[in-house]
MARDREN-743710 format. One record per atom (N, C-alpha, C): residue number from 0; x, y, z; atom name; residue in three letters; chain. Coordinates in Angstrom, 2 decimals. Example, Ala and Ser with C-alpha at 12.3 -4.5 7.8 and 13.67 -1.06 7.14 Angstrom:
BEGIN
    n        u        v        w  atom  res  chain
    0    13.19    -5.69     7.80     N  Ala      A
    0    12.30    -4.50     7.80    CA  Ala      A
    0    13.20    -3.30     7.80     C  Ala      A
    1    12.85    -2.25     7.08     N  Ser      A
    1    13.67    -1.06     7.14    CA  Ser      A
    1    12.90     0.03     7.87     C  Ser      A
// end
This chain:
BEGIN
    n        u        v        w  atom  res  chain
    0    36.35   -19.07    92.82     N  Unk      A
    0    36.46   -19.72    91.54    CA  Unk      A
    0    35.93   -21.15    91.62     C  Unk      A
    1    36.11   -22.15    92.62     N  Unk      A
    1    35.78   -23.26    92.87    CA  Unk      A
    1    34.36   -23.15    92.68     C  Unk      A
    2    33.78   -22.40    93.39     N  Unk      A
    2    32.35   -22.12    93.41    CA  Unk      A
    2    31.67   -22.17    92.30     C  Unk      A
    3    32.52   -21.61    91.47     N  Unk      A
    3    31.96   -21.33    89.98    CA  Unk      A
    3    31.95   -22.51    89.12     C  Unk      A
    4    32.95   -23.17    89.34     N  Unk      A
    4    33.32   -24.05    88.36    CA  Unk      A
    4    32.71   -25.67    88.97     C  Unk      A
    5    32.16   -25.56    90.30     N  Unk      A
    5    31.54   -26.97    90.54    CA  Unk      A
    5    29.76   -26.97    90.04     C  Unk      A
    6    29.63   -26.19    90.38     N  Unk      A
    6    27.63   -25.83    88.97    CA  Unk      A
    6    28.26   -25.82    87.79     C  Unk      A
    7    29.01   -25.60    87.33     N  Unk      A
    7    29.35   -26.05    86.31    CA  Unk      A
    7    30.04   -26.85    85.42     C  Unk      A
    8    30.37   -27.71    86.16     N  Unk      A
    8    30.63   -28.92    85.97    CA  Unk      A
    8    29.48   -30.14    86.35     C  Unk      A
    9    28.75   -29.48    87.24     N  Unk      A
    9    27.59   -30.70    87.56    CA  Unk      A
    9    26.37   -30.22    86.75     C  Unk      A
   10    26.29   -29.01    85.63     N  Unk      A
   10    25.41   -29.06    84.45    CA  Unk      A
   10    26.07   -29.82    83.58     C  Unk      A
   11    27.45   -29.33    83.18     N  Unk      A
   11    27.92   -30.18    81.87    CA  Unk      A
   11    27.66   -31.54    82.02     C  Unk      A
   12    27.74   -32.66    83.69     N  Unk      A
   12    27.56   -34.21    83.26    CA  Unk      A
   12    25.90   -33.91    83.19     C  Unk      A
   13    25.25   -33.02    83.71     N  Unk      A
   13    23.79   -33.78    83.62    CA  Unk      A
   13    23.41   -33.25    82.08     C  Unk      A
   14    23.64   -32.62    81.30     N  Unk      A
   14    23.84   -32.26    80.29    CA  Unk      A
   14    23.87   -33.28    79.41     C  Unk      A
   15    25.12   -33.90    79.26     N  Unk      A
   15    25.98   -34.98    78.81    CA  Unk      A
   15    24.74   -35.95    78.37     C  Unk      A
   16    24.65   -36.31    80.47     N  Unk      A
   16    23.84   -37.60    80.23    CA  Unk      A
   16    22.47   -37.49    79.95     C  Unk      A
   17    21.57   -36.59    79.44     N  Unk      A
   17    20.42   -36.27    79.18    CA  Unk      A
   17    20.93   -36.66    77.34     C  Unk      A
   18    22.05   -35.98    77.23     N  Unk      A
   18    21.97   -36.30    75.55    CA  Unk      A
   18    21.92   -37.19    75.49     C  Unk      A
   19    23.28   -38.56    76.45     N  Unk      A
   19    23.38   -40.03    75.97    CA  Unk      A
   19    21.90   -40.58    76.32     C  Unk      A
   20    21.06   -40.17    77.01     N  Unk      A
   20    19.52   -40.92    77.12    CA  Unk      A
   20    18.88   -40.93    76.13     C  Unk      A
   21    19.42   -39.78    75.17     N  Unk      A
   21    18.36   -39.36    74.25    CA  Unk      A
   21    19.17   -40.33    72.74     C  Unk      A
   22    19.90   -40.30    73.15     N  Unk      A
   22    20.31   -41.06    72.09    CA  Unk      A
   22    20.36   -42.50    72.07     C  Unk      A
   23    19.90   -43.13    73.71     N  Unk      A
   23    19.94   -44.40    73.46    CA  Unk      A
   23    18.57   -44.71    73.47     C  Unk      A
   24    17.67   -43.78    73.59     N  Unk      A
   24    15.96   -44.05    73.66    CA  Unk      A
   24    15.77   -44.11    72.18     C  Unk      A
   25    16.77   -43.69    71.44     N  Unk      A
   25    16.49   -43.93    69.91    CA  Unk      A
   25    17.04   -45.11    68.94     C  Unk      A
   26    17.78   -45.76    69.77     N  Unk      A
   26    18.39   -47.18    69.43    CA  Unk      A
   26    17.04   -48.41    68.86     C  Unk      A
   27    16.85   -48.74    67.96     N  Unk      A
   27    16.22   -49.64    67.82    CA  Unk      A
   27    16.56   -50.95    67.77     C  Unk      A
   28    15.71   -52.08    68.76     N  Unk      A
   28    16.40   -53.07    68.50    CA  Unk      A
   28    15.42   -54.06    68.42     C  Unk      A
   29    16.01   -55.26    67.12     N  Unk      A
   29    15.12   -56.14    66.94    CA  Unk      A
   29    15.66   -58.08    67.20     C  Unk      A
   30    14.72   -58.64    67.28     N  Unk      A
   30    15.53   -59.90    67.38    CA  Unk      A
   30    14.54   -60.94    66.57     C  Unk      A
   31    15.82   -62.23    66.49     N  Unk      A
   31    15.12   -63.30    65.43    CA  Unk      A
   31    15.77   -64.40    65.96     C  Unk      A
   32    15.01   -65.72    65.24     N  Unk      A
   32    15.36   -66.85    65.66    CA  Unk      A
   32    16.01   -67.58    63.95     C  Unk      A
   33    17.30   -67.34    63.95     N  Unk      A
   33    17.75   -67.64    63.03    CA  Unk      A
   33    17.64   -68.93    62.08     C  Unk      A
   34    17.99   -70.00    63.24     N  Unk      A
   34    17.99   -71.07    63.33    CA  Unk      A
   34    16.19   -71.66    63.08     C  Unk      A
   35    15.55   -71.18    63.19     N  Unk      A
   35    13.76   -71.37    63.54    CA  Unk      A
   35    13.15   -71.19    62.15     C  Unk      A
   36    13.93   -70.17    61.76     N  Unk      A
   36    13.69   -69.06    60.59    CA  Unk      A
   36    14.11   -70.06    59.52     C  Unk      A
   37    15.44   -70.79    59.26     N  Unk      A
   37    15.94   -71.40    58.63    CA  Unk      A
   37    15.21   -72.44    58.48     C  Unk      A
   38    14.84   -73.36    60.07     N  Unk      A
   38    14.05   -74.80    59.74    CA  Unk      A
   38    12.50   -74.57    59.37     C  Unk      A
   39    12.32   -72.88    58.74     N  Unk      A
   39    10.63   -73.46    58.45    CA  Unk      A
   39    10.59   -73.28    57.37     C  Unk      A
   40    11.99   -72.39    56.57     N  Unk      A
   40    11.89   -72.42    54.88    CA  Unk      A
   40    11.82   -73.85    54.24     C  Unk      A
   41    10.87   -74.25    53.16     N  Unk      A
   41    10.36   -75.15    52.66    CA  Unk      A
   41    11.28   -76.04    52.20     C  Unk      A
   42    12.35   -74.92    50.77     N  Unk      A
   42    13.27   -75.10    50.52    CA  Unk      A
   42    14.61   -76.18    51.72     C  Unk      A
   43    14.65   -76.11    52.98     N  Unk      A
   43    15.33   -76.84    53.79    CA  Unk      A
   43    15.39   -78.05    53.82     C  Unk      A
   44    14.31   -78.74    53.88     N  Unk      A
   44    14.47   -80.08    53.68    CA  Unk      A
   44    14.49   -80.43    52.32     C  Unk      A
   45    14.33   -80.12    51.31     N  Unk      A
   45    14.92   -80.57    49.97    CA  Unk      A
   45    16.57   -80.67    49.76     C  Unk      A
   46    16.72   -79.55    50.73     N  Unk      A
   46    18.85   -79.45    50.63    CA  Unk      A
   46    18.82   -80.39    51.87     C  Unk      A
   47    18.47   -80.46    52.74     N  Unk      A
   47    18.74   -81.29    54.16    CA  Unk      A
   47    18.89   -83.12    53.39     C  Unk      A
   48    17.86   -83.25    52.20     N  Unk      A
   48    17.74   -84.63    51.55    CA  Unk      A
   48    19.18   -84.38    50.66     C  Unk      A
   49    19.41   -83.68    50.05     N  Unk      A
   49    20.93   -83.58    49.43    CA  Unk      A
   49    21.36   -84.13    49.91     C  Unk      A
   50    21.88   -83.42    51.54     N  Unk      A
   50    22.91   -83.65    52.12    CA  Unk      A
   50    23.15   -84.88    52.48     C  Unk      A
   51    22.01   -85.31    53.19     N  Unk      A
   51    21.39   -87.10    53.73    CA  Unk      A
   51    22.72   -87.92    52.25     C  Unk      A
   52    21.89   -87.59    50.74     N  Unk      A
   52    22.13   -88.23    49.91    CA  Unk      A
   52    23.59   -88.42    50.14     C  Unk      A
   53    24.37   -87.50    49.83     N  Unk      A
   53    26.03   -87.20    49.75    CA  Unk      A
   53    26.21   -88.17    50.98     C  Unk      A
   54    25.70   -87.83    52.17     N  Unk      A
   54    26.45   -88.65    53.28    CA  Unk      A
   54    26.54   -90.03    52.83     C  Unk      A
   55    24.93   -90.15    52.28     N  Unk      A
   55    25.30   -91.71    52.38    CA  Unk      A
   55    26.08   -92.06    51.52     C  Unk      A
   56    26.45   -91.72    50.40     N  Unk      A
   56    27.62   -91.80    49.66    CA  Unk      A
   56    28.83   -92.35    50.13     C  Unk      A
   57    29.36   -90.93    51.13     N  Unk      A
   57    30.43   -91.08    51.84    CA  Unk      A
   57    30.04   -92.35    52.54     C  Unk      A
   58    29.11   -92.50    53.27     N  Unk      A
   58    29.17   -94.10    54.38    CA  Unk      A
   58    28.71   -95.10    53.45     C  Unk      A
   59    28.62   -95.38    52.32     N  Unk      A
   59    28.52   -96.67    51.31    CA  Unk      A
   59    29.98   -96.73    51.27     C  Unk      A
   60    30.99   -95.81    50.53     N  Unk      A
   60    32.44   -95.86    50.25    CA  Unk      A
   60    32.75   -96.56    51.56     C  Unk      A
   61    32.77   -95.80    52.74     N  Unk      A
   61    33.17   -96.27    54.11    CA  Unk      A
   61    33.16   -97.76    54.14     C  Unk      A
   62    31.84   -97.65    54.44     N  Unk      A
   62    31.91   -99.57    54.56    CA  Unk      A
   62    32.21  -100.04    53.76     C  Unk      A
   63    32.63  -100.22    52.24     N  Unk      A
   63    33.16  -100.79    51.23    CA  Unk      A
   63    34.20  -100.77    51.41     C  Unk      A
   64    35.46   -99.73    52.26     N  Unk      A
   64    36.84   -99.93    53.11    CA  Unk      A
   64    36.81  -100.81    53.90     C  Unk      A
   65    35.79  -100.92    54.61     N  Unk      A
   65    35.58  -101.59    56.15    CA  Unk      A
   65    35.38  -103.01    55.60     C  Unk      A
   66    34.90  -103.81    54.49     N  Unk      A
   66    34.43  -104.54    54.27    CA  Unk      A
   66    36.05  -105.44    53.86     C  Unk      A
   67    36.57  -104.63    53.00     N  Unk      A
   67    37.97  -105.06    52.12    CA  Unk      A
   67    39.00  -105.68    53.45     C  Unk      A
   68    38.55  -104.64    54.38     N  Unk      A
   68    39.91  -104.36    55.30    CA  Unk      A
   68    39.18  -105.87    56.14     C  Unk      A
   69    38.02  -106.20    56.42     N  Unk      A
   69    37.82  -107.48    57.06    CA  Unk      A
   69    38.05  -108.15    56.35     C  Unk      A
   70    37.85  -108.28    55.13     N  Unk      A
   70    37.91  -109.79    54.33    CA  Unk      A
   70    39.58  -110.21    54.40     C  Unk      A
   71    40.56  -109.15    54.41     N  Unk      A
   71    41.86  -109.35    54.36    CA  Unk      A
   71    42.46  -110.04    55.38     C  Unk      A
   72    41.60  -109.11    56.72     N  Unk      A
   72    42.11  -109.81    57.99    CA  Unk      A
   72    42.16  -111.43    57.96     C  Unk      A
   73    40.53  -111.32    57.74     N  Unk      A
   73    39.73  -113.24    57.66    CA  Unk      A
   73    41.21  -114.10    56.76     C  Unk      A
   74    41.32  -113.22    55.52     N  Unk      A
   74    42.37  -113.80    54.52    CA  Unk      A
   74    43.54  -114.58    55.35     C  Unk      A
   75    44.16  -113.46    56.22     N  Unk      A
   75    45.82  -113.00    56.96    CA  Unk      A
   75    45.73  -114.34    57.91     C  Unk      A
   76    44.20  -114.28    58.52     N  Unk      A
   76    44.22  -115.25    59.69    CA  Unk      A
   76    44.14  -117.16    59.51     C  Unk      A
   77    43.39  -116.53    58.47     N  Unk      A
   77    43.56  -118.39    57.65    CA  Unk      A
   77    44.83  -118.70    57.04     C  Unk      A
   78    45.40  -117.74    56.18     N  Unk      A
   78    46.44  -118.17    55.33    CA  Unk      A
   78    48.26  -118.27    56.38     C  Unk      A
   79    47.65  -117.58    57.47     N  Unk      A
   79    48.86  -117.33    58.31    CA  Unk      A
   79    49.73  -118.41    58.41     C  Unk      A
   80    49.08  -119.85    58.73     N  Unk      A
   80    50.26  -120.66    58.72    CA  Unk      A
   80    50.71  -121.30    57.84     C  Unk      A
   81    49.92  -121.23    56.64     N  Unk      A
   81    51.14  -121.30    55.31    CA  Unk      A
   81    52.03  -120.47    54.50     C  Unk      A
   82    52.03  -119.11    55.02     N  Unk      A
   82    52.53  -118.41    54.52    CA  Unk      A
   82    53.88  -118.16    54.87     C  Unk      A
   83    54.58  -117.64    53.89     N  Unk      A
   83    55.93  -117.14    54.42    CA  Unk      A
   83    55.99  -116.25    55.12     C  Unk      A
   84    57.55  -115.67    56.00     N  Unk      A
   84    57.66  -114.10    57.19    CA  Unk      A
   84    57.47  -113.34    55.80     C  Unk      A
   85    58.14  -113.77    54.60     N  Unk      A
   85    58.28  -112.20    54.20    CA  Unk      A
   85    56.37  -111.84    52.97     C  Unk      A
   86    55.69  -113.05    52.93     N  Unk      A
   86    54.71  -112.43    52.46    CA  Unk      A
   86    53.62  -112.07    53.46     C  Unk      A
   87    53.82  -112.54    55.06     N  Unk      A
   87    53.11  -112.50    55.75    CA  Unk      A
   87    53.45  -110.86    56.17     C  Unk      A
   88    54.61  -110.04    56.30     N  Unk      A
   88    55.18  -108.92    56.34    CA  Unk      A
   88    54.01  -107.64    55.15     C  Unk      A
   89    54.10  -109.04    53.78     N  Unk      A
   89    53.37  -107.63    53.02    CA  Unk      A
   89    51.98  -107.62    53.29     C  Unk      A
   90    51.77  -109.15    53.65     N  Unk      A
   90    50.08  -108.93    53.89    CA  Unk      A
   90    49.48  -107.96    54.89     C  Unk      A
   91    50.46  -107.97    56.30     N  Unk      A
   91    50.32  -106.74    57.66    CA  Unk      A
   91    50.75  -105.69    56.81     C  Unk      A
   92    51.75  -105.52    55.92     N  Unk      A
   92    51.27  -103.99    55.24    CA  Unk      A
   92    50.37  -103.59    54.92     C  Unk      A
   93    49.56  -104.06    53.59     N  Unk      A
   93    48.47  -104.21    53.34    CA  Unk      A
   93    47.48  -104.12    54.35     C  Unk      A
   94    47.19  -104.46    55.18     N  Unk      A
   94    46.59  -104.53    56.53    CA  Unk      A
   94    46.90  -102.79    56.73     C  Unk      A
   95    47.89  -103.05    57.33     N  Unk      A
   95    48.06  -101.51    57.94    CA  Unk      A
   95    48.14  -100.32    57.45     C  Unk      A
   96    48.27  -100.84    56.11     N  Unk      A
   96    48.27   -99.14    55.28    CA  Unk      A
   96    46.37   -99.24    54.79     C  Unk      A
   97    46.06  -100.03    54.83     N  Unk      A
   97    44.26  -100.15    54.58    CA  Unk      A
   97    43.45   -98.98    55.96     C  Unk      A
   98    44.00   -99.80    57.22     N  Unk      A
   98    43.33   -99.38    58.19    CA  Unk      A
   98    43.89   -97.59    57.99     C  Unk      A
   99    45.23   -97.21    57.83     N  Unk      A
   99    45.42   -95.86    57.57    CA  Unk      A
   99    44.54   -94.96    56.42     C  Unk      A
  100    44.60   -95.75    55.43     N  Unk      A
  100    43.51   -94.99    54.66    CA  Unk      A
  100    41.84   -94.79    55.16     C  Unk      A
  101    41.82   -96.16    55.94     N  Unk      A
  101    40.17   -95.86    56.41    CA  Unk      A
  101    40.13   -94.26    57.29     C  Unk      A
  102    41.50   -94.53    58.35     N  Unk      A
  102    41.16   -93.58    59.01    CA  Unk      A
  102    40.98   -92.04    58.63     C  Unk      A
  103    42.05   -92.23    57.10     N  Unk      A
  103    42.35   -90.53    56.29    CA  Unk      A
  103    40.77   -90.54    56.06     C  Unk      A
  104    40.13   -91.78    55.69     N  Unk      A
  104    38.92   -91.17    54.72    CA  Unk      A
  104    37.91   -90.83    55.23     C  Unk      A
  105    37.60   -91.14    56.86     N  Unk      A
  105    36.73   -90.91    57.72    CA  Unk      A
  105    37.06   -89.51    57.91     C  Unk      A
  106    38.40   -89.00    58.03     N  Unk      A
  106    38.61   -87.85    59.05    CA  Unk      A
  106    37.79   -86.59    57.61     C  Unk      A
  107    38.60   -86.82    56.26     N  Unk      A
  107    38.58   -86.03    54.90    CA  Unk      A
  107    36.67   -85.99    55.05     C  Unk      A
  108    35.88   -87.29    54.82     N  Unk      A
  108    34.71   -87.19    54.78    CA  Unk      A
  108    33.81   -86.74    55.77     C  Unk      A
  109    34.42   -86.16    56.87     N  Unk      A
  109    33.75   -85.39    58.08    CA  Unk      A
  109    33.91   -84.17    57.51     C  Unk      A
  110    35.27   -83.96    56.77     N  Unk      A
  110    35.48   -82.13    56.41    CA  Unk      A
  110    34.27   -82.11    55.48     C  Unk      A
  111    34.30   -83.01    54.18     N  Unk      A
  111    34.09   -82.78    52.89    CA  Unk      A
  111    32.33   -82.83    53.20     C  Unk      A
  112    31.55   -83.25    54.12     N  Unk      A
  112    30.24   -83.22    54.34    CA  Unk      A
  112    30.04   -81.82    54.81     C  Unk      A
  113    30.96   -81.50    55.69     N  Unk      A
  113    30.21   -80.00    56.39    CA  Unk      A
  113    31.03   -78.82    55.26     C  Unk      A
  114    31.94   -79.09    54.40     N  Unk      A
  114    32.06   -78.01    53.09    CA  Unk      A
  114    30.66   -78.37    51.73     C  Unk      A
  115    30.14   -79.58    51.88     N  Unk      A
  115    29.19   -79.80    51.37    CA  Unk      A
  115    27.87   -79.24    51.86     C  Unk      A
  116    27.80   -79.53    53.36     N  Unk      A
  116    26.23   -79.20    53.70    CA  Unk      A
  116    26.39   -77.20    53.35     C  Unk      A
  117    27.93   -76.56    53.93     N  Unk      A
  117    28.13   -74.97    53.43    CA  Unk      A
  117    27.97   -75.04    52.13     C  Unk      A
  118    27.98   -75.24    51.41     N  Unk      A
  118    27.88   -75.22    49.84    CA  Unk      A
  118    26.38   -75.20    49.12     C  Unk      A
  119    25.63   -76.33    50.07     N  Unk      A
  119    24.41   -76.55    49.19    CA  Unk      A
  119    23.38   -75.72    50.47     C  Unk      A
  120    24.00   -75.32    51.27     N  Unk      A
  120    22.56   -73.93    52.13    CA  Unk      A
  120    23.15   -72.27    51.76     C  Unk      A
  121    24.18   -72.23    51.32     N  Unk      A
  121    25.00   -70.82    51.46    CA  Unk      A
  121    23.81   -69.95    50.59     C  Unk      A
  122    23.40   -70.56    49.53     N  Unk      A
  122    22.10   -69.87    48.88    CA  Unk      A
  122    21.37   -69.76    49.48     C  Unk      A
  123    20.63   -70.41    50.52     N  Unk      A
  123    19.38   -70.01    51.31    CA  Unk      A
  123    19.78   -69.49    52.39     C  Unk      A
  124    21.16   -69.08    52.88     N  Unk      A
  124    21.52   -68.29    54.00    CA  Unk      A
  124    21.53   -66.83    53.62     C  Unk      A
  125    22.15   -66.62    52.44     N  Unk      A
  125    22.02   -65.94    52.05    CA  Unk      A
  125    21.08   -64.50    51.38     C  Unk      A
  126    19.85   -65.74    51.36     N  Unk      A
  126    18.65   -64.94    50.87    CA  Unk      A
  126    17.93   -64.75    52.15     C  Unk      A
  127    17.76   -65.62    53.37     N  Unk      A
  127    17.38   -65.21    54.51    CA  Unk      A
  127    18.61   -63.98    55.03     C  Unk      A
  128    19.70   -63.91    54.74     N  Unk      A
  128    20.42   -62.58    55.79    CA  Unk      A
  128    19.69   -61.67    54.61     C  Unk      A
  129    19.52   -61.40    53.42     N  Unk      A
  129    19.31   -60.53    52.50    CA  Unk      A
  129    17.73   -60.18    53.16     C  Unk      A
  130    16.81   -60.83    53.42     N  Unk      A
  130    15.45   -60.68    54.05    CA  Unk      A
  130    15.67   -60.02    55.19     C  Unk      A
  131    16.55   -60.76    55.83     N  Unk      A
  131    16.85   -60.06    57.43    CA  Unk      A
  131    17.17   -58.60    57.08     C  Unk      A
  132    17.89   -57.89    56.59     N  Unk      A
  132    18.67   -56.71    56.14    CA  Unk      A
  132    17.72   -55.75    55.95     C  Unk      A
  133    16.81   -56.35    54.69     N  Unk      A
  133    15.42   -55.14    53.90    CA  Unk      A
  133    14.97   -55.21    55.09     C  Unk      A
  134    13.93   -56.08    55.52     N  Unk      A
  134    13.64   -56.00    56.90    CA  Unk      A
  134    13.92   -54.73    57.98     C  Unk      A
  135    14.91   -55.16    59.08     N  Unk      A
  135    15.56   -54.38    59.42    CA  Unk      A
  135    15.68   -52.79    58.85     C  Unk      A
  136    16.24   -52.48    57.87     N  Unk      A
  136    16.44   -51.26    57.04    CA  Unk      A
  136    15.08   -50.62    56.41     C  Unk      A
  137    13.63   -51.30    56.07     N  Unk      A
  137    12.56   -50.82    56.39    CA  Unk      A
  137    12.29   -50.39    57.21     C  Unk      A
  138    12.22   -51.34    58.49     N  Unk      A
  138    11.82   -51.44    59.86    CA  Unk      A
  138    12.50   -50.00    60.51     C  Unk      A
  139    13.44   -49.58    59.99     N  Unk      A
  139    14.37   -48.65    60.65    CA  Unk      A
  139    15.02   -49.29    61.75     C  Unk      A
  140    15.32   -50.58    62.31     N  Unk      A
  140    16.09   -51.06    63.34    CA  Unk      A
  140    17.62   -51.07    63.12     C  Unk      A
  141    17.88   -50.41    64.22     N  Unk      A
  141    20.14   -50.37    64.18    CA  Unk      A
  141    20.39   -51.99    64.32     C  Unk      A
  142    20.03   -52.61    65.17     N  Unk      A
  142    20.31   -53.95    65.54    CA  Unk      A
  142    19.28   -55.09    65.36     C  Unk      A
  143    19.46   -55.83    64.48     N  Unk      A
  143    18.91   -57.18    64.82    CA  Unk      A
  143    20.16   -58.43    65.73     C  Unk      A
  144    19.46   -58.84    66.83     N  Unk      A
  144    19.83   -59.75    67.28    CA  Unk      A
  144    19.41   -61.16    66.96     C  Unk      A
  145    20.60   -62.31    67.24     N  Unk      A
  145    19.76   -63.61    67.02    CA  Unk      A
  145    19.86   -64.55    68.07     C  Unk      A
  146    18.88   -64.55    68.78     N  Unk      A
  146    18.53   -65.31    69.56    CA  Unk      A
  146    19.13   -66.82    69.94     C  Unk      A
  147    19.10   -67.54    68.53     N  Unk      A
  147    19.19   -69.10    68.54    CA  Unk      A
  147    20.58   -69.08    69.00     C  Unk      A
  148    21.06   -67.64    68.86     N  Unk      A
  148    23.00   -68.12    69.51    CA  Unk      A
  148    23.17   -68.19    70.77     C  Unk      A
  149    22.01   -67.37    71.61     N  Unk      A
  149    22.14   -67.78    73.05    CA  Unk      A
  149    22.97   -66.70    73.42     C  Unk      A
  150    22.72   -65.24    73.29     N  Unk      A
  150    23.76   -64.22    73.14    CA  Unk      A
  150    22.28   -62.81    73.74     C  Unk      A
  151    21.16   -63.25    73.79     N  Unk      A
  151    20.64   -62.40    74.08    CA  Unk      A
  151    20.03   -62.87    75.48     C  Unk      A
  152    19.83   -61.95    77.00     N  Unk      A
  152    19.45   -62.61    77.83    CA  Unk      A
  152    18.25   -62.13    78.05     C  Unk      A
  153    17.85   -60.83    77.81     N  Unk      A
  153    16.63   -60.20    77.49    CA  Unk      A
  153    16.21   -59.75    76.57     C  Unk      A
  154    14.81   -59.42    76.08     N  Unk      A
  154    14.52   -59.23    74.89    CA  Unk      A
  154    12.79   -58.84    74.76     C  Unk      A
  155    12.71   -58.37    75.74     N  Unk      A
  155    11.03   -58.38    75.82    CA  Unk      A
  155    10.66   -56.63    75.03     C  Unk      A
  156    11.91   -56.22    74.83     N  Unk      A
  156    11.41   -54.83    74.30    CA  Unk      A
  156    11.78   -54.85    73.02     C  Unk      A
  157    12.67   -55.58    72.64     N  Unk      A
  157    12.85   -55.63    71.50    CA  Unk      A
  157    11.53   -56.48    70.44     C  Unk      A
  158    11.67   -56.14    68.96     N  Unk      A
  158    10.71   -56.26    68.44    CA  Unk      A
  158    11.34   -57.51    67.78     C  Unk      A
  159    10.31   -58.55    67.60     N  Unk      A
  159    10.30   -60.04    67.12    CA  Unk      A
  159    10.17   -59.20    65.72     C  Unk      A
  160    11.39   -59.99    64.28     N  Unk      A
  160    10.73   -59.82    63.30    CA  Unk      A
  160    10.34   -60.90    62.08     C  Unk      A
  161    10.57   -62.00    62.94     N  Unk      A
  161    10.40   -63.30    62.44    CA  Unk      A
  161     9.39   -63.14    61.12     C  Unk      A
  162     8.29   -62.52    61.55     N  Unk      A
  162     6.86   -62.78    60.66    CA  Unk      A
  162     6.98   -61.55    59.20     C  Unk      A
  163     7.75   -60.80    59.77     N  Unk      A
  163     8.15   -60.10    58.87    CA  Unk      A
  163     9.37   -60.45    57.52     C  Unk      A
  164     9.94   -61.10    58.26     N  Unk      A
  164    11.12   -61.43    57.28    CA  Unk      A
  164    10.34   -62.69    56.61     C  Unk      A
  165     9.59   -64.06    57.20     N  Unk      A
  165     8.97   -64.49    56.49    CA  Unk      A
  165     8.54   -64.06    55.43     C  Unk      A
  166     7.56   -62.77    55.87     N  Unk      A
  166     6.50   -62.12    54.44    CA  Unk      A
  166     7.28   -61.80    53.72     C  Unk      A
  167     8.60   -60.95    53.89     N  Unk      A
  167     9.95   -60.67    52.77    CA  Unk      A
  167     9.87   -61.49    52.00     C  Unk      A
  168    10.35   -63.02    52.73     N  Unk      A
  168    11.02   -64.22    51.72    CA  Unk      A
  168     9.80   -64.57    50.51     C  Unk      A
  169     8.36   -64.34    51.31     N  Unk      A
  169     7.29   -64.85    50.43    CA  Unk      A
  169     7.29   -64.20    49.52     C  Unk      A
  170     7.79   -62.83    49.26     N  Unk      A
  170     7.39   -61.74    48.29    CA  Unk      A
  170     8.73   -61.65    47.41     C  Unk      A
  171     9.76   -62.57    47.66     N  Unk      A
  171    10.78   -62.96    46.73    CA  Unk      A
  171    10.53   -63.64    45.71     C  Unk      A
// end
């Protein structure tokens, strides 16, 4: 019985693994440079100048804190020895609740730039993954990979479809 059952067990794996070959020789896979793809749409630097704009916004406000909060100090340090403990008390309030707000508004305007810069590209991310997709789903590829993440270590068989998804976006 042993006899019987070891040929047949060493057809069923070569069996097996003849199917899984055959099924991974049919895997298609493609890759892109996401990031590459993104900095050559035209559209980019018109939103990239947005963003510039907004920042500087935020860093005009900034230094207009920064500016108040010195002039007060200059104020605190001249007026110090005529002043009384208890107005000299509100002036270091003043002081110290200033420097607290600078710091809320620095930390808020780090969020509120990068929910800004997501806000004003989410449209052109969007229409590039939508390119990537037809692409791909023409192409018949199971996988597109993206490169710019540093997630692929080889890639020489896979098919570049950079130039393709370009021609997509052009024909949008």
């Amino acid at each position: 019985m042993k006899k019987i059952v070891t040929p047949i067990l060493i057809a069923v794996i070569v069996i097996m693994s003849a199917g899984f070959n055959s099924v991974q020789a049919q895997t298609k896979i493609a890759h892109i440079n996401s990031n590459e793809l993104l900095e050559s749409m035209p559209e980019k630097a018109k939103l990239a100048a947005q963003i510039q704009e907004y920042a500087a916004k935020l860093e005009k406000q900034l230094m207009a804190m920064e500016n108040e909060y010195r002039l007060k100090v200059e104020d605190f340090k001249q007026q110090q020895g005529v002043m009384t403990d208890a107005i000299q008390q509100v002036k270091l309030k003043e002081i110290t609740d200033l420097e607290t707000r600078i710091g809320e508004f620095r930390m808020n305007a780090q969020q509120d730039l990068q929910k800004e810069e997501a806000r004003v590209l989410q449209p052109l991310i969007d229409r590039l993954r939508k390119a990537i997709d037809d692409v791909a789903k023409e192409k018949g590829y199971d996988y597109v990979l993206d490169t710019s993440l540093g997630v692929v270590l080889y890639s020489e068989d896979g098919a570049d479809i950079m130039s393709m998804v370009k021609k997509k976006l052009a024909t949008q």
